[in-house]
LUMKE-577562 format. One line per field, with one value per residue: residue number from 0; x, y, z of N, C-alpha, C in turn. Coordinates in nm, 3 decimals, decimal comma. Layout:
N
pos = NUM/...
neast = X/...
nnorth = Y/...
nup = Z/...
caeast = X/...
canorth = Y/...
caup = Z/...
ceast = X/...
cnorth = Y/...
cup = Z/...
# end
This chain:
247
pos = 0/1/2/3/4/5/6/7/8/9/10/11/12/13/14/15/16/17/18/19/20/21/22/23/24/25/26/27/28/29/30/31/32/33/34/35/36/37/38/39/40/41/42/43/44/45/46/47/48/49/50/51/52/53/54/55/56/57/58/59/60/61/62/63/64/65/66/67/68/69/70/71/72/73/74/75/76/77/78/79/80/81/82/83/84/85/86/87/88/89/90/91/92/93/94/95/96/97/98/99/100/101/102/103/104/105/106/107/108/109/110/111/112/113/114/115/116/117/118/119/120/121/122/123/124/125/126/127/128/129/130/131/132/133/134/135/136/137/138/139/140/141/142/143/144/145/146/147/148/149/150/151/152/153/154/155/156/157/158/159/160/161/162/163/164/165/166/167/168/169/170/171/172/173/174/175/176/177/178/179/180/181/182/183/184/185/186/187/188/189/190/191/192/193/194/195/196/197/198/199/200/201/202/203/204/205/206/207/208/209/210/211/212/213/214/215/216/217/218/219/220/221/222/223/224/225/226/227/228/229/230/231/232/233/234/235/236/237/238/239/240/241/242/243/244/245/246
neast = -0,934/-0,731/-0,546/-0,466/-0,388/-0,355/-0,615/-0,404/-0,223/0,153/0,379/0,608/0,935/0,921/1,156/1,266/1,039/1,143/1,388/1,370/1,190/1,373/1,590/1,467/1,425/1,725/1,779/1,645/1,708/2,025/2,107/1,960/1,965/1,814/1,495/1,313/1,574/1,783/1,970/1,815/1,672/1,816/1,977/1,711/1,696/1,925/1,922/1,656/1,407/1,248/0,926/0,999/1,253/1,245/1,103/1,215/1,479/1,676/1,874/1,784/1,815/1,930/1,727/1,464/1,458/1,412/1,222/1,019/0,976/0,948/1,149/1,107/1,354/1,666/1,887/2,228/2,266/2,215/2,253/2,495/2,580/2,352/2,244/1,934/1,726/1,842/1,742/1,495/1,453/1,630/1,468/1,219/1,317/1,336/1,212/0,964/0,931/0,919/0,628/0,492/0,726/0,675/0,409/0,398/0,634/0,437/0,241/0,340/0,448/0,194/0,090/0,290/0,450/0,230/0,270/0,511/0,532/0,353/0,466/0,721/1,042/1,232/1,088/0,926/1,016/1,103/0,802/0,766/0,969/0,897/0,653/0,695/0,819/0,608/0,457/0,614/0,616/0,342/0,254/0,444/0,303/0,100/0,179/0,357/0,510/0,594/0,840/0,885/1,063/0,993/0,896/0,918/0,800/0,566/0,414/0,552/0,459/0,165/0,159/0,213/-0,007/-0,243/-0,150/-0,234/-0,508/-0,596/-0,528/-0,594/-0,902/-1,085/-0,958/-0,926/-0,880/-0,770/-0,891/-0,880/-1,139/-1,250/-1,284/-1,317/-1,181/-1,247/-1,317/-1,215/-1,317/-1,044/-1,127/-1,265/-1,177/-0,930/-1,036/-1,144/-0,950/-0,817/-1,034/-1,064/-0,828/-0,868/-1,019/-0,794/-0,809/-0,714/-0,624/-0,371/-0,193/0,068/0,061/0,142/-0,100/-0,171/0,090/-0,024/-0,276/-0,187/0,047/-0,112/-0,313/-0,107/0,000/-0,246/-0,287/-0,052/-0,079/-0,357/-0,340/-0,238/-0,285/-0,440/-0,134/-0,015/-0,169/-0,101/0,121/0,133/0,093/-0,088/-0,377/-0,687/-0,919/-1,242/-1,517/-1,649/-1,880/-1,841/-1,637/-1,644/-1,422
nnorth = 0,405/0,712/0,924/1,250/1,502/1,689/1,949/2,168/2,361/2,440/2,644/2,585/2,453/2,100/1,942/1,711/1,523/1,499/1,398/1,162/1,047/1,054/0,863/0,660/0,601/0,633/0,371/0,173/0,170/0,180/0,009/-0,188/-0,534/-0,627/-0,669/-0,922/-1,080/-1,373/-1,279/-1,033/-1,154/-1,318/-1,068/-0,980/-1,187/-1,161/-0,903/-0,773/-0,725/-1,037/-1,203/-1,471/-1,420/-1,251/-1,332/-1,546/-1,448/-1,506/-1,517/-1,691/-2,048/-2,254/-2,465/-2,358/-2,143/-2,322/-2,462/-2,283/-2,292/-2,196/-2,263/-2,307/-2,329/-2,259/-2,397/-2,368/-2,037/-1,899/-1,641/-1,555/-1,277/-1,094/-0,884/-0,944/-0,713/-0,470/-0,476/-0,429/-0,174/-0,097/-0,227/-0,076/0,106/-0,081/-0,235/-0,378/-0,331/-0,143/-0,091/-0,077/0,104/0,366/0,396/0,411/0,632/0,858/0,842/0,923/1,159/1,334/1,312/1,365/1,617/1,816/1,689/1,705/1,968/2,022/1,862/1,936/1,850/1,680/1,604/1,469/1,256/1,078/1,005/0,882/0,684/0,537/0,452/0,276/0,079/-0,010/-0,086/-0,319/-0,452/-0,500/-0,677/-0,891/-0,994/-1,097/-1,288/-1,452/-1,693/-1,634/-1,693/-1,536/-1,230/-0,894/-0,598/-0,279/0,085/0,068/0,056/0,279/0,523/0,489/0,500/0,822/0,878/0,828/0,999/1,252/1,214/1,236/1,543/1,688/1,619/1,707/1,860/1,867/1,599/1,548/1,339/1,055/0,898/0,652/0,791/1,041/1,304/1,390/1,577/1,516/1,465/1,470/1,239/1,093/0,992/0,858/0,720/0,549/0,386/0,259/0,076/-0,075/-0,240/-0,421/-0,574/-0,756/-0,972/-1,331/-1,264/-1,428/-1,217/-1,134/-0,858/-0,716/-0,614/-0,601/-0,433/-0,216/-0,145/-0,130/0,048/0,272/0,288/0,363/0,598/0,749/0,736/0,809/1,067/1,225/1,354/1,559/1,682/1,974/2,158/2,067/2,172/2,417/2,466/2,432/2,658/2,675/2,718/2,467/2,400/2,471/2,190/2,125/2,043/1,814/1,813/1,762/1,739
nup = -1,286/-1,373/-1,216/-1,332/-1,213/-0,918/-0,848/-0,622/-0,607/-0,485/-0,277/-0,244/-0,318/-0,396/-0,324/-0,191/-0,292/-0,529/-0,542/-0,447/-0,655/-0,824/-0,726/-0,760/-1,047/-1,093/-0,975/-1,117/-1,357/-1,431/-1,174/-1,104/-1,282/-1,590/-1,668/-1,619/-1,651/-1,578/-1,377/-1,303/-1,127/-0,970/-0,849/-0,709/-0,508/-0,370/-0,269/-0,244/0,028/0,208/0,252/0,451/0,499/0,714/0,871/0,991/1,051/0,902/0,591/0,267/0,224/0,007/-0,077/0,041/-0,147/-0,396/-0,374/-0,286/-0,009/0,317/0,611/0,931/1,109/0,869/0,648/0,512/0,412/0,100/0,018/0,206/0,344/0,321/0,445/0,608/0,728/0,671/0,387/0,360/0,385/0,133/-0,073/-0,110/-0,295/-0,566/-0,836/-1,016/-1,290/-1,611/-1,620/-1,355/-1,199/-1,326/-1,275/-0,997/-0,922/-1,061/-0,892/-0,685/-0,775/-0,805/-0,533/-0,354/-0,362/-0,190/0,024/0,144/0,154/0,328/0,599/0,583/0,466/0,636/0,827/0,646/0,489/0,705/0,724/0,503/0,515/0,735/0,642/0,448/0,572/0,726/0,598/0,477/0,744/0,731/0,491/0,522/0,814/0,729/0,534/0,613/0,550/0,284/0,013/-0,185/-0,335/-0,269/-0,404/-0,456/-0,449/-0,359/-0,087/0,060/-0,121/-0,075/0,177/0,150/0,049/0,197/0,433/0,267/0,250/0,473/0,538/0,275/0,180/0,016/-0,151/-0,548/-0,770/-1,089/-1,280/-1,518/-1,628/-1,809/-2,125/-2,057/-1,835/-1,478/-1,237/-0,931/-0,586/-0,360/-0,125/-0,208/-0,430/-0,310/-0,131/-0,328/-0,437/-0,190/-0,143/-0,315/-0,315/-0,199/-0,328/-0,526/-0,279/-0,286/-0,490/-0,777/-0,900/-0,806/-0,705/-0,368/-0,196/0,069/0,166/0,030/0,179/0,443/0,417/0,381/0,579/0,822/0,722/0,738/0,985/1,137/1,063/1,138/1,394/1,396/1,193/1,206/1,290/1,099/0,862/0,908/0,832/0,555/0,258/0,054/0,095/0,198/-0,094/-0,109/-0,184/-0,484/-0,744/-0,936/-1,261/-1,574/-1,857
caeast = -0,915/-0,551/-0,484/-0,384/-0,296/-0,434/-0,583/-0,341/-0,098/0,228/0,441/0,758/0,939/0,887/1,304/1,263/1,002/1,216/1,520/1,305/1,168/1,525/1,627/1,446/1,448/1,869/1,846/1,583/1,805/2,128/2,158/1,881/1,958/1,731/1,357/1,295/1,664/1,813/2,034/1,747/1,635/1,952/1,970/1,628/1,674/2,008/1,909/1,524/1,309/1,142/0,906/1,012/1,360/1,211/1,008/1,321/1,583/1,811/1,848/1,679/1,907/1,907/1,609/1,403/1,421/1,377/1,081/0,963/0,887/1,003/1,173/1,159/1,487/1,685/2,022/2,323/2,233/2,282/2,358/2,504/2,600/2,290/2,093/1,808/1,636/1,865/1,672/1,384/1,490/1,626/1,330/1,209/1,402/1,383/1,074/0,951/0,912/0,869/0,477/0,527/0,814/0,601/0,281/0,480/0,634/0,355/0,156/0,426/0,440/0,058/0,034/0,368/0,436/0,168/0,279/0,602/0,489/0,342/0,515/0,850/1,151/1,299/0,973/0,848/1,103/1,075/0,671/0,826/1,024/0,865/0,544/0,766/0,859/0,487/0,362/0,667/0,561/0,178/0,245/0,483/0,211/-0,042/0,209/0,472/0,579/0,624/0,992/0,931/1,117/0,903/1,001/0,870/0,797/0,399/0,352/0,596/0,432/0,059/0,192/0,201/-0,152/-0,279/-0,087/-0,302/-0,657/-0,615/-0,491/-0,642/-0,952/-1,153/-0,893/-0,991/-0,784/-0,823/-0,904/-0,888/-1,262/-1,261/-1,199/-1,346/-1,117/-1,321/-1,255/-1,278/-1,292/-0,933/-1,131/-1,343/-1,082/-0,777/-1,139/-1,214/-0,812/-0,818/-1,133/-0,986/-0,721/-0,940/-1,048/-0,709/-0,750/-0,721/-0,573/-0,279/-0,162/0,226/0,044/0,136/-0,231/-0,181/0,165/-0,093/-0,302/-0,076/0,106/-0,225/-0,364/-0,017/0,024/-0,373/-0,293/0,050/-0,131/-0,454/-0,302/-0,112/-0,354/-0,409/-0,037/0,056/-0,214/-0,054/0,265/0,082/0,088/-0,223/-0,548/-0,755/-1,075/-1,401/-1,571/-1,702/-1,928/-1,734/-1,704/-1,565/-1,382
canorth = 0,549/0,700/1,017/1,304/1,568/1,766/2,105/2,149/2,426/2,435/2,758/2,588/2,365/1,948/1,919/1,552/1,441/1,545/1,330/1,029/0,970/1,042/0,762/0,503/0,569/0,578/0,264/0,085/0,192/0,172/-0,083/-0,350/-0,575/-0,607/-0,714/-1,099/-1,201/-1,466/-1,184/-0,981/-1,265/-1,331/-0,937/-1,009/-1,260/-1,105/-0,754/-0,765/-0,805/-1,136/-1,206/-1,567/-1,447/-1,154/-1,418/-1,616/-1,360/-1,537/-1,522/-1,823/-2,144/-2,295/-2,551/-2,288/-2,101/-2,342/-2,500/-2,189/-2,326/-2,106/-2,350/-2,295/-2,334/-2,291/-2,448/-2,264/-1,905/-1,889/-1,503/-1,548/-1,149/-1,037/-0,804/-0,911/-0,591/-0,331/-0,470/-0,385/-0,020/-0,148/-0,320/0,059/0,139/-0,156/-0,228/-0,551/-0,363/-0,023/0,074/-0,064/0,207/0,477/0,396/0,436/0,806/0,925/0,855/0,995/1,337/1,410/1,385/1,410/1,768/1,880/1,623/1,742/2,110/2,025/1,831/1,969/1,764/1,635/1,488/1,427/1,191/1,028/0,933/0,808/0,564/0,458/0,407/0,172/-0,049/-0,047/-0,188/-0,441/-0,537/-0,576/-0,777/-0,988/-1,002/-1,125/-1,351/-1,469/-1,767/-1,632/-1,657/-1,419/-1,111/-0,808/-0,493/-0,147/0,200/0,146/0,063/0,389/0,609/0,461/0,626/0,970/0,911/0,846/1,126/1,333/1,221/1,333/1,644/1,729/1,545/1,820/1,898/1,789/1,546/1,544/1,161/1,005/0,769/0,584/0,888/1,151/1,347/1,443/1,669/1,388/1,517/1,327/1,181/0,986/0,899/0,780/0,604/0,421/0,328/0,157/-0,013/-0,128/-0,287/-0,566/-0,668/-0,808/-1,080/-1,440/-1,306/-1,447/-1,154/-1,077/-0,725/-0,730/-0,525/-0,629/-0,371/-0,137/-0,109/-0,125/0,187/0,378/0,304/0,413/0,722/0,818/0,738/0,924/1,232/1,269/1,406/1,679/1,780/2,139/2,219/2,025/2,221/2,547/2,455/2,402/2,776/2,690/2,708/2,415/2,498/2,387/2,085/2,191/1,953/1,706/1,913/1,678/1,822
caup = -1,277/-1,390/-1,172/-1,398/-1,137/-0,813/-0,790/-0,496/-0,607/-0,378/-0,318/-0,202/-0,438/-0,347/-0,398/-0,194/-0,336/-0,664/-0,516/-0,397/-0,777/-0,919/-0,664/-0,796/-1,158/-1,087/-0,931/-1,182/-1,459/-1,342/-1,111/-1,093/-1,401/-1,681/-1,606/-1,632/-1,696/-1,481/-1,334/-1,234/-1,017/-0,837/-0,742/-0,631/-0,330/-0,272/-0,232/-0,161/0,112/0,185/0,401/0,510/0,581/0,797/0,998/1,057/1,063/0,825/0,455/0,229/0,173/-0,195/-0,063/0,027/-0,291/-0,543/-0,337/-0,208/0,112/0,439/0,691/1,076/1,067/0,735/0,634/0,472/0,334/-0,059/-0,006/0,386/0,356/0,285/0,596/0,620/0,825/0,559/0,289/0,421/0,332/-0,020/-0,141/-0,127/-0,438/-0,663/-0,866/-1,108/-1,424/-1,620/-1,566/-1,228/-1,212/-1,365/-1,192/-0,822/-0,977/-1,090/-0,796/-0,572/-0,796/-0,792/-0,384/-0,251/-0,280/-0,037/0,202/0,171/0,200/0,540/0,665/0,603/0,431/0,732/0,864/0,536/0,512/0,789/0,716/0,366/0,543/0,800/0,578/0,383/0,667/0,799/0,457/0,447/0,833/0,708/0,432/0,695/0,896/0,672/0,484/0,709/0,504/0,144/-0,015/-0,330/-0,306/-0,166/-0,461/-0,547/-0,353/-0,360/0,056/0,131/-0,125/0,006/0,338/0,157/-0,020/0,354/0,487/0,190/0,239/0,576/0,479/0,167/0,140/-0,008/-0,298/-0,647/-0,848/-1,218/-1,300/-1,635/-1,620/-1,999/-2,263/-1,995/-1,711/-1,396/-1,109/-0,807/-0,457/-0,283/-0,040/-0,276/-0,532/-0,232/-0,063/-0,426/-0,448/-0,062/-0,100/-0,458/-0,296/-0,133/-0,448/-0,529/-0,218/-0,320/-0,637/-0,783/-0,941/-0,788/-0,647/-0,264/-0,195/0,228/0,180/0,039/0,268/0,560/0,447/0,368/0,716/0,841/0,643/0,819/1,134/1,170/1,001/1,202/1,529/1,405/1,097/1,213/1,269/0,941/0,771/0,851/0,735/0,377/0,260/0,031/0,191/0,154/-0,152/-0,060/-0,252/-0,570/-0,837/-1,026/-1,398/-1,683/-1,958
ceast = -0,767/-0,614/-0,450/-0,279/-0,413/-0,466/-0,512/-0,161/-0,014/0,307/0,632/0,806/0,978/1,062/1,283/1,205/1,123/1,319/1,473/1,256/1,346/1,616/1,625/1,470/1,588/1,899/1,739/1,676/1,903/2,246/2,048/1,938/1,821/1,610/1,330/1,390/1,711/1,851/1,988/1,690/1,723/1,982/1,881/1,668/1,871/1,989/1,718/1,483/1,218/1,062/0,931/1,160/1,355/1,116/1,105/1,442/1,678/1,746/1,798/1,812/1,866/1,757/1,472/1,349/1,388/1,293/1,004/0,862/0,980/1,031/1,184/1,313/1,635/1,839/2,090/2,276/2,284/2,353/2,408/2,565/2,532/2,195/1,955/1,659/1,676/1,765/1,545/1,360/1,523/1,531/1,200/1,217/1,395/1,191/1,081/0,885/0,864/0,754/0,464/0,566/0,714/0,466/0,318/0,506/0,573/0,288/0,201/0,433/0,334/0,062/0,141/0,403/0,378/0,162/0,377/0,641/0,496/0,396/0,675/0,959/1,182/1,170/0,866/0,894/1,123/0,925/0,708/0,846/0,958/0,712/0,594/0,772/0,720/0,398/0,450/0,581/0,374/0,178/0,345/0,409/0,092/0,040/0,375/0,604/0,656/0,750/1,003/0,952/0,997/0,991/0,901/0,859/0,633/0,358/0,414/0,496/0,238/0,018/0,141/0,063/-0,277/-0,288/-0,231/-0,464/-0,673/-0,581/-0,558/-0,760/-1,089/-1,109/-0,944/-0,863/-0,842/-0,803/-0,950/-1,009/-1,281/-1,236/-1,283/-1,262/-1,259/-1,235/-1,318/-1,229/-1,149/-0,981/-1,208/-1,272/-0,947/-0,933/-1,124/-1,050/-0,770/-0,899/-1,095/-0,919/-0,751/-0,970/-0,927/-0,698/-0,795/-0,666/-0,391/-0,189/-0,015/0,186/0,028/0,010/-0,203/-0,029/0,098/-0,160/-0,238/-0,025/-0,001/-0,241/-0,265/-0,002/-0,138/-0,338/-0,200/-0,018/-0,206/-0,440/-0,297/-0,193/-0,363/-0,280/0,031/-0,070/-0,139/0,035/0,235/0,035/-0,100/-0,294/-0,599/-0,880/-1,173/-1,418/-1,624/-1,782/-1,838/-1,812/-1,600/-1,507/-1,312
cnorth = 0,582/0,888/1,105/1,367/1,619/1,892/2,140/2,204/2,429/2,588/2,704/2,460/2,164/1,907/1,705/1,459/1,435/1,417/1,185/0,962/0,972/0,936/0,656/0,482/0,634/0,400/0,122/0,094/0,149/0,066/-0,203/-0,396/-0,579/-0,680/-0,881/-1,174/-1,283/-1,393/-1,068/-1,055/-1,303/-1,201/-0,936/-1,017/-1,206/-1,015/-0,704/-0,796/-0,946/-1,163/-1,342/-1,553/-1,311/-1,227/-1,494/-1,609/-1,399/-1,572/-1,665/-1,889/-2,177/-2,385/-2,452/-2,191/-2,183/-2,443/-2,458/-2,228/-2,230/-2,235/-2,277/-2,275/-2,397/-2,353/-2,349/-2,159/-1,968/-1,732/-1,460/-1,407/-1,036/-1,033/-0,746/-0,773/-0,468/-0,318/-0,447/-0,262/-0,012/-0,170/-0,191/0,129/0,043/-0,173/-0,322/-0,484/-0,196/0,015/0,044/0,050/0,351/0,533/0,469/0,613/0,859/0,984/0,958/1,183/1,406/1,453/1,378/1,561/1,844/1,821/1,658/1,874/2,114/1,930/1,858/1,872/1,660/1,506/1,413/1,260/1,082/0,933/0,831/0,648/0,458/0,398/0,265/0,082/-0,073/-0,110/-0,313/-0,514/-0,586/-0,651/-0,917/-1,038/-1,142/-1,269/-1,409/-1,587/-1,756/-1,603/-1,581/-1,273/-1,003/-0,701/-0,358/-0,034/0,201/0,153/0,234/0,492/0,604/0,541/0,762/0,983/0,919/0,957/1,286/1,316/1,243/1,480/1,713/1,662/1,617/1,841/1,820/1,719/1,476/1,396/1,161/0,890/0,717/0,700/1,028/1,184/1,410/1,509/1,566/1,434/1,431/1,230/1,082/0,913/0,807/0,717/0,495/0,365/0,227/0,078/-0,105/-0,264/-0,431/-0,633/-0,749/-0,925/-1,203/-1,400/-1,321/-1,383/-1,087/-0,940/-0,723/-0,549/-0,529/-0,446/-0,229/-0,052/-0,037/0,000/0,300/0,378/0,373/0,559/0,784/0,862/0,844/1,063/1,307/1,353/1,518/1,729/1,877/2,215/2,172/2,134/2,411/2,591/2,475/2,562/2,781/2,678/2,583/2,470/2,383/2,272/2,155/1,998/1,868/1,762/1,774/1,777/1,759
cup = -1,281/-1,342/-1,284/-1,309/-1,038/-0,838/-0,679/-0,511/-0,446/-0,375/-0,287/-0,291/-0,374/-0,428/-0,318/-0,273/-0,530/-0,657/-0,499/-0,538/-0,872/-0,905/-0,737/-0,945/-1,182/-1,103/-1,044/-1,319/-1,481/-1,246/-1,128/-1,276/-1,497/-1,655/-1,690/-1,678/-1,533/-1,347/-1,257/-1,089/-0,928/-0,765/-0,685/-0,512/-0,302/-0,209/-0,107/-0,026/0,123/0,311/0,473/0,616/0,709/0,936/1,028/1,098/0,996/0,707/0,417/0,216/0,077/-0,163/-0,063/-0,122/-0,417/-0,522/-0,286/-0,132/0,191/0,547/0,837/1,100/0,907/0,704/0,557/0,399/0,208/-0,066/0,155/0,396/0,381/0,424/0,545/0,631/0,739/0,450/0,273/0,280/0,142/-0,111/-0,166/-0,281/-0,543/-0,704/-0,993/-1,222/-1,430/-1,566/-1,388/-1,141/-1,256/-1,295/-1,041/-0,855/-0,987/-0,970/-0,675/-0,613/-0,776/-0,631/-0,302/-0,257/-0,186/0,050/0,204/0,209/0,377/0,616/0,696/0,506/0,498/0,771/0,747/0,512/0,529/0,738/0,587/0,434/0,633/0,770/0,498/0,473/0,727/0,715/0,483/0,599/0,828/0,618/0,471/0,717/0,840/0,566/0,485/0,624/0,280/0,146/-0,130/-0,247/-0,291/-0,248/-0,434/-0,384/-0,313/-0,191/0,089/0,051/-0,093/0,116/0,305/0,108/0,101/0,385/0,371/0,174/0,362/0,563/0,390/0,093/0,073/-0,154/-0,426/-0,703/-0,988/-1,255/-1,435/-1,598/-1,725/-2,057/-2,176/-1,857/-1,637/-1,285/-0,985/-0,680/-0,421/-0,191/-0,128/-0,376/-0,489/-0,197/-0,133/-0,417/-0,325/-0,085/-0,230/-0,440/-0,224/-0,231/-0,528/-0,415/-0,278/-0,493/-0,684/-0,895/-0,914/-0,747/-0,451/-0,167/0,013/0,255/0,153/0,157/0,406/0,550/0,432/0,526/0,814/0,836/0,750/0,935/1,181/1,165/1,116/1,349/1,548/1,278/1,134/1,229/1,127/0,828/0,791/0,849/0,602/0,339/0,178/0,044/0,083/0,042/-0,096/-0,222/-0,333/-0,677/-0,936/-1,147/-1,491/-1,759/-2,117
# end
């Protein structure tokens, strides 16, 4: 299923979320080097997140990386400059390849504006980030000893797709299904996208699905408390459920 867009007009203009995709496709452009040269790979494990050196608090030594094993205790850093716990935040911004890059944007333009509606800028923000660091600590969690770099925006913007099926789980979102668009309630089309995300375990596909999750469940949880004052921040009234119409 490819998302087109939401029924889920806004009246105030989504300038972060505006700044947050301009971010990354700066810094995929810009700054990360070019996708699968050597050069990309060394900004990798300098810059990225990993989760071995997040379970041991210090960057990888050359053994580690080019036997990607995680040592209890590791011998001389290869990038001994490089903070650990910043990159966290970094690893935010960088991403392993155009539709990667496009996929993350996209996703972020359809349902961050009306989390950014109600929730404000400031605290919008905020759920961004700290959705990001609650995916990196679930895929941590779940995979304490891996030394490949840890890239893209999908756990933080997960957070905001969370944040929006609590919120807006009623709204329709126009879904591309093989050569037919449908009108798909949000709660059934963010449901089919979580439960999705299991079907990726045991696969050795480079899609960190545990960071998924993690920031979806995140993004819910934060939300659910405060749904009635976040909904009437959101100037546009929820619409009722209507029949899924193709077109």
């Amino acid at each position: 299923m490819l998302p087109i867009r939401d029924i889920n007009p806004t009246r105030a203009r989504p300038v972060l979320t505006w700044g947050l995709i301009a971010a990354c496709v700066i810094v995929y452009f810009a700054v990360q080097p070019a996708a699968g040269s050597n050069e990309e790979v060394e900004f990798l494990y300098r810059q990225a997140a990993i989760a071995c050196e997040l379970t041991t608090g210090s960057p990888l030594d050359r053994g580690e990386i080019l036997e990607q094993v995680c040592r209890d205790e590791p011998g001389r850093p290869v990038f001994p400059e490089k903070n650990v716990w910043l990159a966290v935040g970094v690893s935010m911004f960088l991403h392993g390849g155009i539709l990667h890059l496009l996929f993350n944007m996209w996703s972020l333009w359809i349902f961050g504006n009306n989390v950014e509606e109600a929730f404000g800028p400031l605290f919008y923000l905020l759920l961004y980030a700290a959705s990001g660091v609650a995916a990196t600590a679930g895929f941590v969690w779940a995979n304490p000893q891996t030394t490949v770099p840890l890239v893209g925006a999908s756990g933080a913007i997960a957070g905001i797709m969370g944040a929006y099926l609590v919120l807006f789980p009623r709204h329709l979102v126009l879904t591309l299904i093989l050569f037919r668009i449908v009108a798909i309630p949000a709660v059934f089309f963010l449901g089919l996208w979580f439960l999705s995300q299991f079907l990726l375990v045991g696969e050795s596909n480079g899609i960190a699905w545990e960071a998924h999750v993690a920031g979806f469940l995140f993004g819910m949880l934060v939300t659910l408390p405060f749904r009635r004052r976040l909904l009437s921040n959101a100037l546009a009234p929820e619409a009722p459920a209507r029949a899924a119409r193709t077109t």
